[in-house]
N, C-alpha and C positions, 0 to 999 in steps of 0.2 A: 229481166235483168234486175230492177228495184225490188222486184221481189225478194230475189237471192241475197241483195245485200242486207237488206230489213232482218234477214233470216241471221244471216252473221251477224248483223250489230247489237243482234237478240243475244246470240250466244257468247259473243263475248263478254256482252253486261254482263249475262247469268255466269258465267265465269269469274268476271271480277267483284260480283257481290259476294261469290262463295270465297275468295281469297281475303277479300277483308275481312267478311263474316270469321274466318280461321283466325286470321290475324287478329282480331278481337278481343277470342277466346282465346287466344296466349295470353294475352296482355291481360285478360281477367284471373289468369292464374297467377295466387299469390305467390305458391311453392315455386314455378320456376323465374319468375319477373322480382321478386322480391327478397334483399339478402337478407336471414332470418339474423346473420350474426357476423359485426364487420370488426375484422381484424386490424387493431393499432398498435403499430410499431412507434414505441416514447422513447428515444435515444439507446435504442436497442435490445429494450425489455419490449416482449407484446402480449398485448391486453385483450381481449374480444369481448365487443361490444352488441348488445341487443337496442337495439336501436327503437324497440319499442315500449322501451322505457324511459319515463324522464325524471330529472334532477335524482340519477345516479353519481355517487363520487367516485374517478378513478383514482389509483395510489400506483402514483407514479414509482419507477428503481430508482431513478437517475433524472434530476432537473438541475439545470444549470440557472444562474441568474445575470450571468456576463459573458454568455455566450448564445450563439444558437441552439432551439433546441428542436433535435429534429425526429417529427412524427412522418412517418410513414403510413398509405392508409391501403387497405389490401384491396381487391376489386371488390367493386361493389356494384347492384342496382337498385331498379325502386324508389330511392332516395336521393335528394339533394343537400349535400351537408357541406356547414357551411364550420371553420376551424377558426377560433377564436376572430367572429366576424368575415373571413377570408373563405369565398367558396372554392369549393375543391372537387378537383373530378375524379374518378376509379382509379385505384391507384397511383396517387397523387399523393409525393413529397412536400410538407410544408416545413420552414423553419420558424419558431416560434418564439419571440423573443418578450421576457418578463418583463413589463414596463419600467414596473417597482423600483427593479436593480437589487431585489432579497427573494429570499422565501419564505412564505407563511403558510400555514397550513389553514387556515380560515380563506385563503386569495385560491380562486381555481381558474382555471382555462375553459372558454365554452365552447361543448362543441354541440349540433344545432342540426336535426335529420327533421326535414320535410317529405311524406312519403307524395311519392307523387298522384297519386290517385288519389288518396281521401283529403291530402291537404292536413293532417295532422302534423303538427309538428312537436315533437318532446328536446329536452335538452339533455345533455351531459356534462361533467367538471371535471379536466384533468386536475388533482389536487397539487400547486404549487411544491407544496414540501408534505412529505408523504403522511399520511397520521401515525404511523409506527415511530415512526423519528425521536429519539431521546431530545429528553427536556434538559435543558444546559439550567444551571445557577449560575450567573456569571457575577462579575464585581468590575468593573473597569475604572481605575483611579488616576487616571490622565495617561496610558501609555498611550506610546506612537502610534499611531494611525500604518493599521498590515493589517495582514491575513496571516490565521492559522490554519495550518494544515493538520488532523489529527484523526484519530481512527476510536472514537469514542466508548464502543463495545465490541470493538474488531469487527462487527461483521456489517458495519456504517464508515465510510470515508467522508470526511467532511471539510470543506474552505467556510470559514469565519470568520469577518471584519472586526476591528474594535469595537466595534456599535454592538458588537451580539446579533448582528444578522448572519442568516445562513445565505452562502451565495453560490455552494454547489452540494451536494449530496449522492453517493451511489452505497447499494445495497446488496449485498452479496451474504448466502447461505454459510460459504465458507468464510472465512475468516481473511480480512486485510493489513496488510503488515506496510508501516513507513510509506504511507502516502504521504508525496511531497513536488513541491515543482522546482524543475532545472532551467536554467539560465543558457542557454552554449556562449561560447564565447562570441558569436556572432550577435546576440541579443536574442536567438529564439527559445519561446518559451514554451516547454515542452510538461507534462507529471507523468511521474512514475507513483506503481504501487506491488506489492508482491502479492498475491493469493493460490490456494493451492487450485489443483485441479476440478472444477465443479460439473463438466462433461464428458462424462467417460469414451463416449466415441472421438474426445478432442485428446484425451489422455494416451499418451508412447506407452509403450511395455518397461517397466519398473522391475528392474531386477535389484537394485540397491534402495538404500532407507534413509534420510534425513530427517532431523527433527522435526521440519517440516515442508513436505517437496510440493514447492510452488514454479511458477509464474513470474516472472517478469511482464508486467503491461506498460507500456509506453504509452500516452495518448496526449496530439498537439491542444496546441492553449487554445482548441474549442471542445478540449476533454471528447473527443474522438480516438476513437483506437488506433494508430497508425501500423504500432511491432506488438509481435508479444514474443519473449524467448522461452523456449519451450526447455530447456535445457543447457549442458553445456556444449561445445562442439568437438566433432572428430577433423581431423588432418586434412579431409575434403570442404570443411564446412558446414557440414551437414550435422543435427541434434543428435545426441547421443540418445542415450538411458539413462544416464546422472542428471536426474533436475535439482533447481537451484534449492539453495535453504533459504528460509523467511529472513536470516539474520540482515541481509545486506547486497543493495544491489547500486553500482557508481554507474550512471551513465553522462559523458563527454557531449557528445550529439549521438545522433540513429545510426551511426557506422562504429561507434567507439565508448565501448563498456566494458564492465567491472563485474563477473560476478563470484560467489561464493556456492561449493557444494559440500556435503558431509560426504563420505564413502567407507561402508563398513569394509575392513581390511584385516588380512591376515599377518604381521609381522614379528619378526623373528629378530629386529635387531634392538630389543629393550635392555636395557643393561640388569642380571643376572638378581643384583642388591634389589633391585625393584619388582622382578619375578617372584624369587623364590624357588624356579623351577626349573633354572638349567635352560637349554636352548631351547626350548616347546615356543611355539607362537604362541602370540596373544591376541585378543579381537582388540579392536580399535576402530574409532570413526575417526579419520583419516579428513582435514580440512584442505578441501583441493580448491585454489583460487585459477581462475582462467579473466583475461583481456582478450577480446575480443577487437581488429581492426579491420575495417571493409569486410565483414565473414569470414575473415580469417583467426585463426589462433595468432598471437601477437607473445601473450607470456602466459605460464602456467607451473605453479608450485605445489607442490604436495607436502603436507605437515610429516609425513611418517618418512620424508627423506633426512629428516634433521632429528637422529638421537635423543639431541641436549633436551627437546621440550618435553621428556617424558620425563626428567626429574625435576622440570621445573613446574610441576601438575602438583595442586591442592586439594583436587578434588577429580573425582571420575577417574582414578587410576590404581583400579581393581585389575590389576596388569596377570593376577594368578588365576583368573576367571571363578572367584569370590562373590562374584554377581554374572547372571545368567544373560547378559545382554552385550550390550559394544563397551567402550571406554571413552567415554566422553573426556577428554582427557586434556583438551586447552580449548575446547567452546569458544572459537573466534566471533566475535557479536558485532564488531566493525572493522569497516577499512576505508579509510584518508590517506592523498598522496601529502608528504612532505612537501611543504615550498620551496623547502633549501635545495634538494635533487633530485624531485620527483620518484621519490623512492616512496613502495606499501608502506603506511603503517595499522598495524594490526593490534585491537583490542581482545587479549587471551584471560576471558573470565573465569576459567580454572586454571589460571597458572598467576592471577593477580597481577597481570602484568602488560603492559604495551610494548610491543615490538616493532623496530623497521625493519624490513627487508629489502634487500638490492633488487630492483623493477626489473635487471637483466640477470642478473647468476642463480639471483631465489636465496644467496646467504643472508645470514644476521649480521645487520648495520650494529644496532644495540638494544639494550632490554631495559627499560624502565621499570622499576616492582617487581615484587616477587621475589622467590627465594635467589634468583641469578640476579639481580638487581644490578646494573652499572655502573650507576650513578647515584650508590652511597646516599640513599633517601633517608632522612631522618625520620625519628619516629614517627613527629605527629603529620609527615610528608606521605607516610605510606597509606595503601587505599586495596581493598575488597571487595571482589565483584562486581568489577567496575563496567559501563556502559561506554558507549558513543563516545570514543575518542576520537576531536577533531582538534586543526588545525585552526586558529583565526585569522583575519587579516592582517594582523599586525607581527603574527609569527608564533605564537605563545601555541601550547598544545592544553587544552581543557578537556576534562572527562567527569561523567557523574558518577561517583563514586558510591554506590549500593550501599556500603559499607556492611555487608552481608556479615553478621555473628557466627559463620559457623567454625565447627571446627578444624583446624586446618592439618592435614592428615600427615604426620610424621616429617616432621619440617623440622632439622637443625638448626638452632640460630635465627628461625623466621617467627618475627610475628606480626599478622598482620593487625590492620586499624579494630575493623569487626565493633563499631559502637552499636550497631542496628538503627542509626540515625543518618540517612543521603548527605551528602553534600554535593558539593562542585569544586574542585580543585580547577588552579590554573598555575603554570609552568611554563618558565621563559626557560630554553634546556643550551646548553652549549654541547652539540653532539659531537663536536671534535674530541672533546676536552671530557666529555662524560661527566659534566657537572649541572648543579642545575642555579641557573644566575638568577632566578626571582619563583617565589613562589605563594599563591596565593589561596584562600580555604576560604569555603563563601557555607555559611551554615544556616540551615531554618528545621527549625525543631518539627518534621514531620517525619515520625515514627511508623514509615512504611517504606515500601522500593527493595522489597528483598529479588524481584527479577523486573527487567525491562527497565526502560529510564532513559532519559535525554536531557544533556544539556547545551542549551547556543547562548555563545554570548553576541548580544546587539548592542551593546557599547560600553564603555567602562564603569564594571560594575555592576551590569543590565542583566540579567540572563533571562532566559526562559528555561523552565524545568518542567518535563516529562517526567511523572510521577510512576508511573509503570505501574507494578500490583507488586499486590501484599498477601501471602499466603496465609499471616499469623494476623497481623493488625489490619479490620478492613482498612480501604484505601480512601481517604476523603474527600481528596482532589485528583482533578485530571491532569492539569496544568496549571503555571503559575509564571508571571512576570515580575521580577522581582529588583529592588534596585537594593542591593544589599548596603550602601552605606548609609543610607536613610532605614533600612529592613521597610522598607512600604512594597505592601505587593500594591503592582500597579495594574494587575489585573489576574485575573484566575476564575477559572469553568469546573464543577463538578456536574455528576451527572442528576440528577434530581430525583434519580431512583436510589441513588445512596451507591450503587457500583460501579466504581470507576477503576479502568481498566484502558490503559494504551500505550501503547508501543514506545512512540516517537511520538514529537509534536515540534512543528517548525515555524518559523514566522518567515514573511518575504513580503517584501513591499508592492510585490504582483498578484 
C-alpha cells in the first residue's frame, strides 16, 4: 500500500513541475505577458504609448488647469505604471489635477512604467499645454482680474486669466466658433462652443447647406461633455437634417435653448421691383430660428415668412439668379433677448440693421438701421455690417459696428456709415416711442474687422473688442480691453505669428 502511494505522490510532483514549468514559459513570453503599446485616453483625445521608451513628450488636445483632468488608461500588462506619482491598475481611471493652477508647455505630467521582469523602468510627459499652442503677445495695464474666452486661430479654444496664463485649452481639426461660459440662473456654470462636424459616422444625412453646419457642444464647468445638439428638432423631438450655423447659439440651462439655422429655399413671394422677373422663384438661405424647451419645440420663425426683409437687403440680393448660388440676403450673425419683454433681437448684417421680433407670433417689434430704419438714426448714428448686438445690464443695446465700406446695392435715400474703421456704438432706445434717448460712439483707430467682431461692455466706458478679421488690412490684434475715456488699453493679446483671427471673445469673472 506505501508503495502505491509513493507512486502517486511521484506522479503528481511530475505533474505539478510540468504545470509550472508551462506556466513559466508563458510568463517568459514577452509577446503575450507584455503590452507592446498602451492606450491613454487625456480628456477624451487618445494617445498610444510605447512604454519602452523613455523621456517621451505627450501633446496633449485638451488640458484643463481648474478642473479635473481625466486620463483614462486601456488594459494593460507586464508593467507597473505609476500617473503622475499615483499607481494605477489596467484600466484604471485617474483624475489629474495641475498643481500650478496654469499651463505651460516646459511643466509635464509623469507618467512612470516599471516592466515587471527586467525591472527597467522609463518615463513619460504628458505636455501641460500642448507645443503646437499659439504664442499670445499680451500687454495687461491694470484691468480687472477675469478670464477670457477666445478662439485664437479657430481651430484652438482658449480660457485666459489677466496674468496671461492659459488655464484651459481644446484643439480641434475643424474650426471653433464663440466659445464662452453660461451662468444659469441657478449659479450653474456651464461653456458652450459650435464646431462643424469632424466624425462622419457621428454626422446625420445633410440634405441642406449653411454657411457653416455645425455643432452645438455643451460641457459642465469641468469642461466635460454633457449635450451636444446635433441639429434642429422635428414635432417629436427628435434631430432633423437642418444642422445649426456657426453664427449663434443662446443656451438658458440643458433643457432650454436658442438656436439659428440657414435653409436653402425656393420662394415666390419677392416683390416683382426687386426680381425683375415676374413671378419665377428665387433661391434664397432662408434664416430659420428654433427654442428649444424640455426637447420640445417652444418657438420657431422663418425669415422667408416676412416679405418686407427682402427690400431691406444691402447686400446678397441677386434675387434674378445673377449669381449661381443662394441669396444670402439678411446674414443674421446674433440673437439677444430684450429685458424689456423678452422679445428676439436679431443682428441682420445685410440689411445693416437690428431687429426685434415677438418670442410668440415671429412679427417685427421694430428695426433699428438700415434702409427701414424706425428710429430716424442720424447720420453719424448709423452703422455697417454690424456684429454682436447685445443687451447690457443697465438696458442700453451695444453692437460692433464693422463699419464695412462696401458698396451698398441700390438703396434710395440710404447711406450707410462704411468709414472701414470698427467702432462700438451704444444706444439707450425708447421702443415704444421709436426714438433713441442717448447715444454713444467709442472709436480706436484700428483699420481692420471687415467680418466677425465683438463687443461687451464691463462697466462704464470698459469694453472688450473682438477684432474678427481683415480680408484687405492684416489683422493686428485679437482682442482688446479698452477704457475709452482715458483711450488706455488695459489690456490686449495678438497672436505672435502676426495672424490674428477670432470670432468672439468674452470675459467672465469665472
Amino acid at each position: 500500500m506505501m508503495k502505491k502511494i509513493s507512486i502517486l505522490f511521484f506522479c503528481c510532483f511530475l505533474l505539478l513541475c510540468a504545470c509550472t514549468s508551462e506556466t513559466a514559459s508563458r510568463d517568459e513570453s514577452p509577446e503575450e505577458s507584455f503590452s507592446a503599446s498602451i492606450g491613454l485616453t487625456i480628456n477624451g483625445y487618445t494617445v498610444y504609448l510605447n512604454p519602452t521608451i523613455s523621456d517621451n513628450w505627450i501633446e496633449p488636445m485638451s488640458m484643463a488647469a481648474d478642473a479635473p483632468n481625466i486620463f483614462v488608461f486601456s488594459t494593460f500588462s507586464g508593467y507597473k505604471i505609476k500617473c503622475n506619482n499615483i499607481e494605477v491598475q489596467s484600466g484604471d481611471t485617474v483624475e489629474v489635477m495641475i498643481d500650478k493652477g496654469y499651463l505651460k508647455k516646459s511643466d509635464g505630467i509623469e507618467i512612470e512604467f516599471t516592466n515587471k521582469k527586467s525591472g527597467l523602468v522609463t518615463k513619460q510627459f504628458v505636455r501641460c499645454l500642448n507645443e503646437g499652442f499659439p504664442e499670445f503677445i499680451t500687454i495687461n495695464n491694470g484691468a480687472e482680474y477675469g478670464y477670457y474666452y477666445f478662439d485664437p486661430t479657430q481651430d484652438w479654444i482658449v480660457k485666459m486669466n489677466t496674468n496671461s496664463e492659459i488655464i484651459y485649452f481644446n484643439y480641434c481639426e475643424d474650426n471653433f466658433y464663440d466659445f464662452k461660459p453660461i451662468e444659469t440662473k441657478n449659479g450653474e456654470l456651464y461653456y458652450s462652443y459650435l464646431t462643424p462636424y469632424s466624425d462622419p459616422d457621428e454626422k446625420i444625412k445633410v440634405v441642406t447647406n449653411s454657411f457653416t453646419e455645425c455643432k452645438a457642444v455643451i460641457m459642465n464647468s469641468n469642461y466635460q461633455v454633457v449635450k451636444e445638439i446635433l441639429g434642429t428638432l422635428d414635432e417629436d423631438g427628435k434631430f432633423t437634417n437642418i444642422e445649426l450655423d456657426m453664427h449663434e447659439f443662446l443656451m438658458f440651462d440643458e433643457m432650454n435653448y436658442i438656436t439659428l439655422s440657414y435653409i436653402p429655399t425656393y420662394v415666390d413671394n419677392i416683390p416683382e421691383k426687386l426680381t425683375g422677373r415676374g413671378g419665377y422663384p428665387s433661391r434664397v438661405y432662408a434664416a430659420y430660428i428654433q427654442e428649444v424647451r424640455d426637447g420640445k419645440v417652444a418657438f420657431e420663425w422663418k425669415s422667408t415668412d416676412y416679405p418686407e426683409f427682402y427690400d431691406m437687403s444691402v447686400e446678397g440680393n441677386q434675387f434674378d439668379f445673377t449669381n449661381e448660388g443662394w441669396c444670402d440676403y439678411i446674414h443674421i450673425n446674433s440673437i439677444d433677448i430684450c429685458p424689456n419683454d423678452g422679445n428676439l433681437v436679431l443682428s441682420m448684417r445685410h440689411a445693416d440693421s437690428v431687429v426685434e421680433i415677438d418670442r410668440k407670433t415671429g412679427d417685427i417689434v421694430w428695426i433699428l438701421g438700415g434702409k427701414h430704419d424706425m428710429f430716424k438714426l442720424k447720420e453719424e448714428e448709423k452703422f455697417t455690417r454690424q456684429h454682436f448686438a447685445r443687451f447690457t445690464d443697465s438696458g442700453t443695446l451695444t453692437l460692433f459696428d464693422n463699419s464695412t465700406n462696401y458698396v451698398v446695392s441700390s438703396a434710395e435715400n440710404y447711406i450707410g456709415n462704411g468709414t472701414g474703421f470698427p467702432r462700438t456704438i451704444e444706444f439707450s432706445l425708447d421702443e415704444r416711442e421709436k426714438t433713441i434717448l442717448d447715444y454713444k460712439s467709442y472709436d480706436y483707430k484700428v483699420k481692420q474687422s471687415e467680418v466677425m467682431g465683438s463687443s461687451q461692455k464691463l462697466a462704464d466706458d470698459i469694453f472688450l473688442i473682438g477684432w474678427g478679421a481683415s480680408m484687405e488690412v492684416p489683422s493686428k490684434i485679437l482682442f482688446s480691453e479698452i477704457d475709452f475715456i482715458s483711450q488706455k488699453v488695459l489690456f490686449e493679446a495678438s497672436n505672435k505669428s502676426g495672424v490674428n483671427v477670432t470670432y468672439r471673445v468674452h470675459k467672465f469673472h469665472r
